[in-house]
C-alpha positions in Angstrom: -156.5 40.7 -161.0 -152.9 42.8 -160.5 -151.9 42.7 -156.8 -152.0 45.8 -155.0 -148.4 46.3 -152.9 -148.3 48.8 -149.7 -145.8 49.5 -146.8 -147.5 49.5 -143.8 -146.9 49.9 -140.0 -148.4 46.9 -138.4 -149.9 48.1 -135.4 -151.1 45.0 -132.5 -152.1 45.7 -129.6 -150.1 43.8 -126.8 -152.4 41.1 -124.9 -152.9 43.8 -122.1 -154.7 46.0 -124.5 -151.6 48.8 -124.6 -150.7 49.8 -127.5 -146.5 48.9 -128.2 -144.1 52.3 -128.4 -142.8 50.7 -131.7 -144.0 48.5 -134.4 -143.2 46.1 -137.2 -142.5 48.0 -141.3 -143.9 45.4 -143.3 -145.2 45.3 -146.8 -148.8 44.4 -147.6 -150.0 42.1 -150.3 -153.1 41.8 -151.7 -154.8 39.9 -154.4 -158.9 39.1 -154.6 -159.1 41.0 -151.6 -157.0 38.4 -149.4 -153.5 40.0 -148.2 -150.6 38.5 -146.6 -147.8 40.0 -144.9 -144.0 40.6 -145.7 -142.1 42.1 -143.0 -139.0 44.2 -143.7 -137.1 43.4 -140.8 -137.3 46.9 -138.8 -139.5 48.5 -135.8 -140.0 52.4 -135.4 -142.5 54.7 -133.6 -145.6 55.9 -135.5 -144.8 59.3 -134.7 -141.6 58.3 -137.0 -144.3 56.9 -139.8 -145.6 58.9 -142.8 -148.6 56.4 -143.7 -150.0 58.4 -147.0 -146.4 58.9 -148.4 -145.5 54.9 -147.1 -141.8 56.5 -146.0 -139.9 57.0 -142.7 -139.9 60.6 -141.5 -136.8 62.3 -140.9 -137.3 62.2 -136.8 -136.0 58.8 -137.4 -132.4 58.2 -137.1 -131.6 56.8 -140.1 -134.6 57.6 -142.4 -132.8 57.6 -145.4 -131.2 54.0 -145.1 -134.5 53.0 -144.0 -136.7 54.3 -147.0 -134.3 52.8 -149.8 -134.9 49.3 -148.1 -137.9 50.1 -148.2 -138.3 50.8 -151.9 -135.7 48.0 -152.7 -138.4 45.7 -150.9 -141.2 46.8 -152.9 -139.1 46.9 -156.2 -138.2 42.8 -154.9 -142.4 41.9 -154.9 -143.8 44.4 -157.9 -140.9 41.8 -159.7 -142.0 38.8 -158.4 -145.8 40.2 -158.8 -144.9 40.6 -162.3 -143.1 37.3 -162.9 -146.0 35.1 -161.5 -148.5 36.9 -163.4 -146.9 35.8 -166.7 -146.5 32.5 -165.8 -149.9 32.2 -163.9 -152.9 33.2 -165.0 -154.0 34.0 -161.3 -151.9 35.2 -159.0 -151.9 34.5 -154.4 -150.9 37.0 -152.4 -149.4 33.8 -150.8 -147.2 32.8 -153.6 -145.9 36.2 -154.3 -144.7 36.3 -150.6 -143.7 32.7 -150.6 -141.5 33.8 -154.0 -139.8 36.9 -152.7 -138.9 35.8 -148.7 -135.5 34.6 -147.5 -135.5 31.2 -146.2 -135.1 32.7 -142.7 -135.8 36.1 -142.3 -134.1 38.9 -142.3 -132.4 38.9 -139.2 -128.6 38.0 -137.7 -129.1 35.5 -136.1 -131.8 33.1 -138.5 -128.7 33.3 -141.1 -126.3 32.7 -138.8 -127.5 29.0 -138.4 -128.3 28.4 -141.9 -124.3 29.6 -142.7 -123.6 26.9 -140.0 -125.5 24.4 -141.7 -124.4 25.2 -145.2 -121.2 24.3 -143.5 -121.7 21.6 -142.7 -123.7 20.0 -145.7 -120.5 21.3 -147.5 -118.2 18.8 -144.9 -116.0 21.8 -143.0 -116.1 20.6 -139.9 -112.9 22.6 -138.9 -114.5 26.1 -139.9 -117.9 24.8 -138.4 -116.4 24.3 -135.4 -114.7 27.2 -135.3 -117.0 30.0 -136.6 -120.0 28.2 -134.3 -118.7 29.4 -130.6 -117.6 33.3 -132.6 -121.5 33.5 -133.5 -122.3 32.0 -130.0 -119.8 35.0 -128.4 -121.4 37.8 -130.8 -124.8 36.7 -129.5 -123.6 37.0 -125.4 -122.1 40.7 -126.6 -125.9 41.7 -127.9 -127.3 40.2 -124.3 -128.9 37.4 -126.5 -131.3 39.8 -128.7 -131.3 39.6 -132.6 -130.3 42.1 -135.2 -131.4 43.6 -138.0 -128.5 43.2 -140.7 -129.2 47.1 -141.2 -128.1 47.6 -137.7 -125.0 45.6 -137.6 -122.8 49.1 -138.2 -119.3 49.8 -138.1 -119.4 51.2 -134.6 -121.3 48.2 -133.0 -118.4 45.6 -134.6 -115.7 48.1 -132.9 -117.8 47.5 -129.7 -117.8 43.8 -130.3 -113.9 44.6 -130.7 -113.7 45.9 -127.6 -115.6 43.2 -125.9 -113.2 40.4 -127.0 -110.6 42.5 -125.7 -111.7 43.0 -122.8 -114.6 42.3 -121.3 -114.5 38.6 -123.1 -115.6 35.2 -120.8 -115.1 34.2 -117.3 -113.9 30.0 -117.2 -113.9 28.1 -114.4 -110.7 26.7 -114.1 -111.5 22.6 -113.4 -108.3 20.8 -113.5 -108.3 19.6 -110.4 -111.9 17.5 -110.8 -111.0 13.6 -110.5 -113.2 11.5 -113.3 -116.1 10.8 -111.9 -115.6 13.0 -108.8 -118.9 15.3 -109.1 -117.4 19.1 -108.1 -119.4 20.7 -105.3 -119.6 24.3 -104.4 -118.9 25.6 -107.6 -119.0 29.5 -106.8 -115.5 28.5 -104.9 -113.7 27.6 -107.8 -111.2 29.6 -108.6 -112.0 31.4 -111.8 -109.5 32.9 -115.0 -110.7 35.6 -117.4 -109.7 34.3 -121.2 -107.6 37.0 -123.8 -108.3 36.7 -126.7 -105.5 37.1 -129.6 -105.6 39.8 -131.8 -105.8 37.5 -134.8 -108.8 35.2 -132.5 -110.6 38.6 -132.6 -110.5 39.1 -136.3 -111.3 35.2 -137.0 -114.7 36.7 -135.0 -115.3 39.5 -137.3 -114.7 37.4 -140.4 -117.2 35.0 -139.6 -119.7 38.0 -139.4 -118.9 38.7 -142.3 -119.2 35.1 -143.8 -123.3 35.8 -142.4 -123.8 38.7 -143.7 -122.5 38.0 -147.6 -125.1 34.9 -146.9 -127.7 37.5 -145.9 -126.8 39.2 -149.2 -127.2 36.4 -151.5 -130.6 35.5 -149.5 -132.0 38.3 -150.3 -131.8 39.4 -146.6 -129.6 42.2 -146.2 -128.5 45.2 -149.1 -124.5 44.8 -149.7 -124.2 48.5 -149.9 -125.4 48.2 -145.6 -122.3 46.1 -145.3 -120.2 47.0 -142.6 -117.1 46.0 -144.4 -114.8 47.1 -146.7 -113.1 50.5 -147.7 -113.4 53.4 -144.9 -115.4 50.8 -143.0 -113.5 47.5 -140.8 -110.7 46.3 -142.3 -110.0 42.4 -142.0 -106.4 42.6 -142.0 -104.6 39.5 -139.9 -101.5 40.4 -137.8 -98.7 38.6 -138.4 -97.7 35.6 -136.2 -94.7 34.3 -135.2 -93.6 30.6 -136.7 -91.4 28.7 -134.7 -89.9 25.5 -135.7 -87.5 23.1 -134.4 -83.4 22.9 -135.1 -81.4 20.2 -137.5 -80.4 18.9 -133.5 -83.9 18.8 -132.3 -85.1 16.9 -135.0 -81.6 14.3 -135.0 -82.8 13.6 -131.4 -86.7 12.6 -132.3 -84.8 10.4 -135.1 -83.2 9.2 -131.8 -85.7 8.1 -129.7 -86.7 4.7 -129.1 -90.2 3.4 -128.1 -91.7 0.4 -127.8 -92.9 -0.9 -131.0 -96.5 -0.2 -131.5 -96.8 2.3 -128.7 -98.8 5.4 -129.2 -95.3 7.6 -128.4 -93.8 5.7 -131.2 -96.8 5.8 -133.3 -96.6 10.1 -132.9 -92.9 10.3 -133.5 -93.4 8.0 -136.9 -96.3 10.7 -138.0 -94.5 14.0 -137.3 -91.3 12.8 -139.1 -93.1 11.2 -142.1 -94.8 14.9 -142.4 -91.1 16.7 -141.7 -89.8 14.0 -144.5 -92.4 15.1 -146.8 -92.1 18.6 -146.8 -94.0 19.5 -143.5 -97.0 17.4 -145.2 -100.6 18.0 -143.5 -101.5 15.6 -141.0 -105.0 15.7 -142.2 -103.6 14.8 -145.9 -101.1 12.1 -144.0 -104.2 10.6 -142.0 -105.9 10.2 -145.5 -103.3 8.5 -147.4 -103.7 5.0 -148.6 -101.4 2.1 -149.9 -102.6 3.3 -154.1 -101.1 6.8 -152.9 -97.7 5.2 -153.4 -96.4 4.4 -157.3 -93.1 3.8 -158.8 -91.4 5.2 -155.2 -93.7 8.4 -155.6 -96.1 9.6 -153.3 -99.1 10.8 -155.4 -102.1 13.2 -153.2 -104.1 16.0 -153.7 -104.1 18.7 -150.5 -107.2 18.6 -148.5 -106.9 22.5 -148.2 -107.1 23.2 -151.8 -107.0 19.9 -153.8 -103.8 20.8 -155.5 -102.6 17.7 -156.8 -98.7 16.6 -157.0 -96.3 13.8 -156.2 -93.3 14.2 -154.7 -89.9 11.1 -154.3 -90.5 9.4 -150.9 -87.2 9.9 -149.2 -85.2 6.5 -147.6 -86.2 8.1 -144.1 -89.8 8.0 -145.0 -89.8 3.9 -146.5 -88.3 3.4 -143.1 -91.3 4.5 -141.4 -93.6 3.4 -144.1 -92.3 -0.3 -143.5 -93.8 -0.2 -139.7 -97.1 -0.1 -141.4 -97.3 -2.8 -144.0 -99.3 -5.6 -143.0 -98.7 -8.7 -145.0 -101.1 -9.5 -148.4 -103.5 -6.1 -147.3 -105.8 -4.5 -149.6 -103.9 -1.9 -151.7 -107.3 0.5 -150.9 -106.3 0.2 -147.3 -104.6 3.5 -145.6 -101.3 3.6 -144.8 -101.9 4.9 -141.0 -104.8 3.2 -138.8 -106.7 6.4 -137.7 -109.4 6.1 -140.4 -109.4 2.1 -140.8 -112.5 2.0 -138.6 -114.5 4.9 -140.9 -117.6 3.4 -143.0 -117.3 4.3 -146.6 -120.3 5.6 -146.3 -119.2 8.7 -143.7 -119.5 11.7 -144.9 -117.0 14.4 -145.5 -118.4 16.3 -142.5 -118.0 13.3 -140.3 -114.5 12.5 -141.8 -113.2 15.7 -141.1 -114.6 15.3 -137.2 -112.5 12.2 -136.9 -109.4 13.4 -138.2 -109.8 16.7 -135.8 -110.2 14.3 -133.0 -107.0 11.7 -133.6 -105.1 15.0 -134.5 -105.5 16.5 -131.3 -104.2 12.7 -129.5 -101.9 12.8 -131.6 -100.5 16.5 -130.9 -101.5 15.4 -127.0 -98.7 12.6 -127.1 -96.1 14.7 -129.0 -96.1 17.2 -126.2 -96.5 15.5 -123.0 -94.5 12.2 -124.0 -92.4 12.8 -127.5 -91.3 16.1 -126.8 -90.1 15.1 -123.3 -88.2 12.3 -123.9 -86.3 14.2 -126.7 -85.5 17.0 -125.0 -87.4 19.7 -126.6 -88.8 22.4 -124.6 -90.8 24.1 -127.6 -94.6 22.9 -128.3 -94.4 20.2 -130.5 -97.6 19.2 -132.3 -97.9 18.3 -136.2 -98.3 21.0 -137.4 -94.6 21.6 -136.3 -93.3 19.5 -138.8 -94.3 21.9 -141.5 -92.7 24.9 -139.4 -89.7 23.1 -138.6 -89.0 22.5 -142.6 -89.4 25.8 -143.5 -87.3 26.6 -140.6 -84.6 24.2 -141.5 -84.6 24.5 -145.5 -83.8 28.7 -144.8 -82.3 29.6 -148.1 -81.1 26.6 -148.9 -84.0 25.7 -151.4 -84.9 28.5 -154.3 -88.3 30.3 -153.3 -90.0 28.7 -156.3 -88.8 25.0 -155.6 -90.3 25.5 -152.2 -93.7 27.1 -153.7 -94.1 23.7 -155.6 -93.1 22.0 -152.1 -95.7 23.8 -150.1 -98.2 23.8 -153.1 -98.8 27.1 -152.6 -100.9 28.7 -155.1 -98.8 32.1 -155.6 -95.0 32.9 -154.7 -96.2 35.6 -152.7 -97.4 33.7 -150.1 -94.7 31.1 -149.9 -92.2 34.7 -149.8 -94.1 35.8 -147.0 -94.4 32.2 -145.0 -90.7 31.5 -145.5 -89.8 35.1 -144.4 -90.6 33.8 -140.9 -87.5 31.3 -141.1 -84.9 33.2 -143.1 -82.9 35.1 -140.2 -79.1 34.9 -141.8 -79.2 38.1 -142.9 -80.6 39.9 -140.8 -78.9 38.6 -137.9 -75.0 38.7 -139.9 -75.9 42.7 -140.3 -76.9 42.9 -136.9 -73.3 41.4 -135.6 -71.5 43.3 -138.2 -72.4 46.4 -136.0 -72.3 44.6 -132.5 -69.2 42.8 -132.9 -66.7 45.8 -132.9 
């Protein structure tokens, strides 16, 4: 027997016998006179409910949006209806529901944690940890209530905007707590409000819109309802200032002597092995391993992309490579003792959270010890080092020699990343005029 298929407003009375102002749009299934219930996502007044024409009325605010879910929804299980029914020669109202509904639902929120898991079965722990506490803020702007991806709009992401601007979180500022010391009359800590960047805020809206192309491909929101794109919000990232050190600044971290083995000396060793090596990644450098090396050439692909490439290991760089050879080692071994410790076995979720947490020592030491001792007043952390060679090479190096360098995959970007460094023109023009 053919399934019958209607839309439906699912009226339930509340345990106190009233009936609720609004109710639940759902579509009805039934086969051999058992039905089952697929719910479209959305609540409206039956005053707003046309129950012999199954469609919205126009009272409703956005009626229109409302009825071509609708239809897209019924168009979604008279497919599957139809599907099953060739394949089977008897057909559940169960299966048909169980064949048509998104793994979790139709709401924000639901696909918000299966985009973080997807995350991190796929191994990003840096994007997991980053897009979870944006998802976490987006829910503390909507007072902890769920959407409907239909009513994520254009003007409640400029809200959301607004909200990061200005109305963000209150911290308690706890610097002063001794370990172990438990804190006591917490309301009379002083307390900071946080500002978030301008690029922070559009990190936010792109992980929205991570969820929603997920809700898309689940089958639980209509891309045309997107609230991205042409005429609608832009993701367009401001630029940002890079700042890298000086020929000088660098000559006096060469300088600097440690004792051997220390963690300072250990910090310094990284950052200029990553300088000598083109501003190399410390997540690629923390990764390397004695078979990276052949015929003086460092072979690697780039964690961020898994370009592959080699490039001469400079004198400077042997030197430090030197500190870490250990006798008749395995040649499988890594070159720098972060990731000894890791099993084989970790995965690439749980390697990625180990190199996130000896990066951030490592950056720790560079600025409260290395940077110090040298000298330096900027904020030195590894990431520097790439900074710092852009900075230095200027226009010494063609554009396309440094593309190959960076292993960037277009010019353009490598144009647009050196443009931060290369000042010699502008500032010669500039004292042409000044220096009458």
């Amino acid at each position: 027997m053919a399934s019958s298929i209607k839309v439906i407003l699912r009226q339930k009375k509340n345990k106190d016998g009233t009936i609720p102002t609004s109710s639940p749009l759902a579509i009805r299934i039934t086969t051999d006179r058992k039905s089952s219930f697929m719910y479209i996502g959305h609540k409206i007044k039956p005053l707003e409910w046309d129950a012999k024409e199954q469609r919205v009325k126009k009272n409703h605010p956005n009626s229109a949006r409302l009825n071509n879910l609708i239809l897209k929804r019924i168009a979604e299980v008279s497919a599957a209806t139809i599907d099953l029914e060739v394949k089977e020669k008897k057909v559940s109202s169960q299966a048909v529901k169980q064949k048509i509904k998104p793994k979790r639902g139709l709401t924000f929120f639901p696909i918000a944690d299966l985009y973080l898991e997807n995350l991190q079965k796929a191994g990003k722990y840096n994007q997991y940890t980053a897009d979870k506490p944006r998802i976490k803020h987006f829910k503390t702007f909507l007072k902890n209530s769920d959407k409907a991806f239909f009513d994520i709009t254009v003007s409640l992401l400029q809200q959301f905007k607004l909200y990061l601007k200005s109305e963000y979180k209150i911290t308690y500022n706890v610097e002063d707590k001794k370990p172990g010391k438990r804190i006591r009359n917490i309301e009379k800590r002083p307390i900071k409000k946080t500002v978030l960047s301008e690029r922070s805020i559009i990190n936010h809206l792109v992980a929205i819109r991570s969820v929603f192309s997920l809700a898309v491909k689940e089958g639980a929101a209509v891309k045309a309802d997107s609230p991205f794109g042409e005429g609608k919000i832009s993701i367009k990232f401001p630029p940002s200032n890079k700042i890298g050190l000086t020929e000088e600044e660098v000559k006096q971290i060469e300088a600097l002597e440690f004792p051997e083995g220390s963690k300072e000396a250990h910090a310094r060793n990284l950052w200029l092995f990553s300088f000598y090596l083109a501003g190399m990644r410390v997540s690629d450098i923390l990764r390397l391993r004695w078979t990276n090396i052949k015929d003086n050439r460092l072979y690697y692909a780039m964690g961020k992309n898994q370009k592959t490439g080699s490039l001469k290991l400079p004198e400077k760089a042997h030197a430090i490579l030197s500190k870490y050879k250990k006798g008749k080692q395995s040649s499988e071994a890594h070159i720098f003792p972060e990731l000894e410790k890791l099993s084989e076995s970790e995965d690439s979720f749980a390697i990625q959270k180990k190199i996130a947490d000896e990066t951030s020592k490592i950056d720790k030491c560079l600025r409260l010890h290395v940077a110090p001792a040298a000298g330096i007043e900027k904020t030195l952390t590894m990431h520097i080092a790439r900074h710092t060679f852009g900075n230095i090479s200027g226009d010494r190096i063609p554009i396309q020699m440094l593309q190959k360098l960076y292993r960037h995959s277009s010019v353009t970007t490598t144009i647009g990343y050196q443009s931060n460094f290369t000042h010699k023109e502008a500032d010669d023009a500039l004292e042409s005029v000044v220096n009458l």
